[in-house]
C-alpha positions in Angstrom: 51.4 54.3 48.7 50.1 57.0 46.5 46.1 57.3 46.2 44.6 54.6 43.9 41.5 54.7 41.7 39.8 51.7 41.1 36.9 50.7 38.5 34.0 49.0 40.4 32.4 46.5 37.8 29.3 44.0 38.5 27.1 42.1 36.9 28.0 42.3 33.3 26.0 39.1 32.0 28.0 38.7 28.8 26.5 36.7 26.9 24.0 35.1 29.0 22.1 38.5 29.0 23.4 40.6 26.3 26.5 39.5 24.0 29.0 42.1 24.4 30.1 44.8 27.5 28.3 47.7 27.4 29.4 50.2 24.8 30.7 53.2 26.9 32.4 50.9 29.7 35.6 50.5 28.0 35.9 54.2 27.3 34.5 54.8 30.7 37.0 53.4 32.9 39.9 54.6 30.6 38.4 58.0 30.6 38.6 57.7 35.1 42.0 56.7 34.6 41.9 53.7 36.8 44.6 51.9 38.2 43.0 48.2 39.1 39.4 46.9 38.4 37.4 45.4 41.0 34.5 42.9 39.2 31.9 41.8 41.5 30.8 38.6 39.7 28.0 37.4 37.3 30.6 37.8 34.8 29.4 35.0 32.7 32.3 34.4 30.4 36.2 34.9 30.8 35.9 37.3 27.6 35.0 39.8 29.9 37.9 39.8 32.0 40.2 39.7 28.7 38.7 43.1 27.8 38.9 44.6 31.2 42.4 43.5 31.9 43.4 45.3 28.6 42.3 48.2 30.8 44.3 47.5 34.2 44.9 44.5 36.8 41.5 42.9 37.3 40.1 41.6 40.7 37.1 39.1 40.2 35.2 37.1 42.9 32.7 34.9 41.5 29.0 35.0 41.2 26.0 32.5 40.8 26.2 32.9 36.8 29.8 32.4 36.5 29.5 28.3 37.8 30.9 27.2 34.6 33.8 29.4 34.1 37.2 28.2 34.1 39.1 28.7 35.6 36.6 29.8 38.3 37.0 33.2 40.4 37.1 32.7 44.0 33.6 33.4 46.2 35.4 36.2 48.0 38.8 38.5 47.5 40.3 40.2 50.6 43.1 43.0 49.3 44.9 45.3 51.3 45.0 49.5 49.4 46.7 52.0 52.0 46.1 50.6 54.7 42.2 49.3 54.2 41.0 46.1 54.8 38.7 45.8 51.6 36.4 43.0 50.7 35.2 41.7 47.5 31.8 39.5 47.2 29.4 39.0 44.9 26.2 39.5 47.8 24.6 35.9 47.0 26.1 34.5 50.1 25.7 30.5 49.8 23.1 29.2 48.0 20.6 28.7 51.0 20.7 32.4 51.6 20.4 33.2 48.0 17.0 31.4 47.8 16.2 32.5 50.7 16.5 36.2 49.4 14.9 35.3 46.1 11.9 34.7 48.4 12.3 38.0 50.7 12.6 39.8 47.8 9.0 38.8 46.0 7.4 39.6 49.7 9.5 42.8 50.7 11.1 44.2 47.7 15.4 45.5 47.9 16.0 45.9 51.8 19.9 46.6 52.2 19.9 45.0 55.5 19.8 41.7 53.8 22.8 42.2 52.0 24.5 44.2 55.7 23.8 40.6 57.3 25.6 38.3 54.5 28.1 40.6 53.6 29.0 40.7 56.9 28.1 37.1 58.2 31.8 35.3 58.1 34.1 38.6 57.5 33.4 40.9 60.3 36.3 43.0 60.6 36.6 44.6 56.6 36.7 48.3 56.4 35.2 48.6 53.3 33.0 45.9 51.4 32.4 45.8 47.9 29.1 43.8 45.5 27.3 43.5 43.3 24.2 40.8 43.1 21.4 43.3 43.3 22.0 45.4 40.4 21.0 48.0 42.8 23.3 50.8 43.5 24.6 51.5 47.2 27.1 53.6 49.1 26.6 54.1 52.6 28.4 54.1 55.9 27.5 51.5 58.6 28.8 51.7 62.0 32.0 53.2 60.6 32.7 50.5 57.6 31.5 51.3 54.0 29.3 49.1 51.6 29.5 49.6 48.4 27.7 48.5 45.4 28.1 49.8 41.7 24.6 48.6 40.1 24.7 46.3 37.3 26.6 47.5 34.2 24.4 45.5 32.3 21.0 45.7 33.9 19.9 48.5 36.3 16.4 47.0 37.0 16.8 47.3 40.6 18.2 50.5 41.0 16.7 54.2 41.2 17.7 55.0 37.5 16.9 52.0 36.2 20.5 52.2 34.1 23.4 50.4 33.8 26.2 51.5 35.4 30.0 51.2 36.7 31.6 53.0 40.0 35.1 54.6 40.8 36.6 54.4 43.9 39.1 56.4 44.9 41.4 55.6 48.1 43.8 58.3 49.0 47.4 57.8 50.7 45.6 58.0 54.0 42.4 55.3 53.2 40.1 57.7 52.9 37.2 56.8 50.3 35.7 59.0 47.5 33.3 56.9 45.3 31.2 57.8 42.3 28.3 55.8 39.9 28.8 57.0 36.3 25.8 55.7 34.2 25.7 54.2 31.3 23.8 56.3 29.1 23.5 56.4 25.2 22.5 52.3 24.8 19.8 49.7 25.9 19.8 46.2 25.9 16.9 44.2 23.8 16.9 41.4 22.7 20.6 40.4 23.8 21.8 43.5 22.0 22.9 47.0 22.7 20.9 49.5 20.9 21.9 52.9 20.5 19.6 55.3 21.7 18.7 58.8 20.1 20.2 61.7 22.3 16.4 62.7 23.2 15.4 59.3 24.4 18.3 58.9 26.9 
């Protein structure tokens, strides 16, 4: 199979946090010319994956916002892309382990070896595992598999740039991974709203 580039989607919040996508999304992931879209969960409302899948395919796996959505995404996605075994989850775990974190996280702040142990807890043998949940960005190698998280493209309160923000992931013919985070710059949510920013403010 020829290389594939995929848009890497996560906590969008629409309209729990802010009513629509983010302005530059859209545009974004047409712009990387994407082939599928992977969304992470905490989509909110099936709106979202109407406007995505006007993009390409959508893959969604359910987070702890999207309980009432119907029908409901799975908790986790496994899909094959040359030759990778590639994971989908939104990074809650169940919901003992996503209290549990709530409370880790007021004592030790974001620690990605949290995420390493529940990502990894029931599906050990992934070569690549995608989430979201933290609205903090990741990509990293562990002991040769590689977690990746694209930040929230809603809310990037727990990242370095404090932005919003999508990913591309590229897999070539031979399964090797290229990713990228492309902010989303030129907007801020307030109020529920996006609010366009002046050039000098972004």
């Amino acid at each position: 199979m020829p290389a594939v580039t995929i848009g890497v989607v996560a906590d969008t919040h629409v309209p729990d946090r802010v009513d629509s996508l983010h302005p530059g999304l859209i545009s974004g992931l047409r712009a990387a010319g994407v082939e599928r879209i992977f969304h992470l969960g905490d989509i909110s409302t099936n709106r979202v994956l109407d406007e995505l899948v006007q993009v390409a395919p959508v893959t969604a796996v359910c987070g702890n916002r999207d309980l009432w959505m119907q029908p409901q995404p799975a908790w986790s996605a496994q899909v094959e892309v040359n030759g990778l075994r590639v994971v989908l989850q939104h990074g809650m775990g169940n919901w003992v382990t996503y209290w549990l974190d709530k409370f880790q996280y007021l004592v030790q702040g974001y620690r990605f070896e949290r995420y390493h142990r529940i990502l990894t807890r029931e599906i050990t043998n992934a070569d690549v595992y995608i989430y979201g949940h933290t609205h903090s960005c990741e990509e990293r190698w562990e002991n040769g598999r590689f977690f990746f998280n694209p930040g929230s493209a809603s809310f990037g309160f727990l990242s370095t740039h404090r932005k919003p923000s999508f990913g591309i992931m590229r897999i070539s013919e031979t399964g090797k991974v290229e990713t990228r985070i492309c902010l989303l710059n030129g907007y801020r949510a307030s109020r529920g709203k996006w609010i366009s920013l002046d050039q000098r403010d972004i």
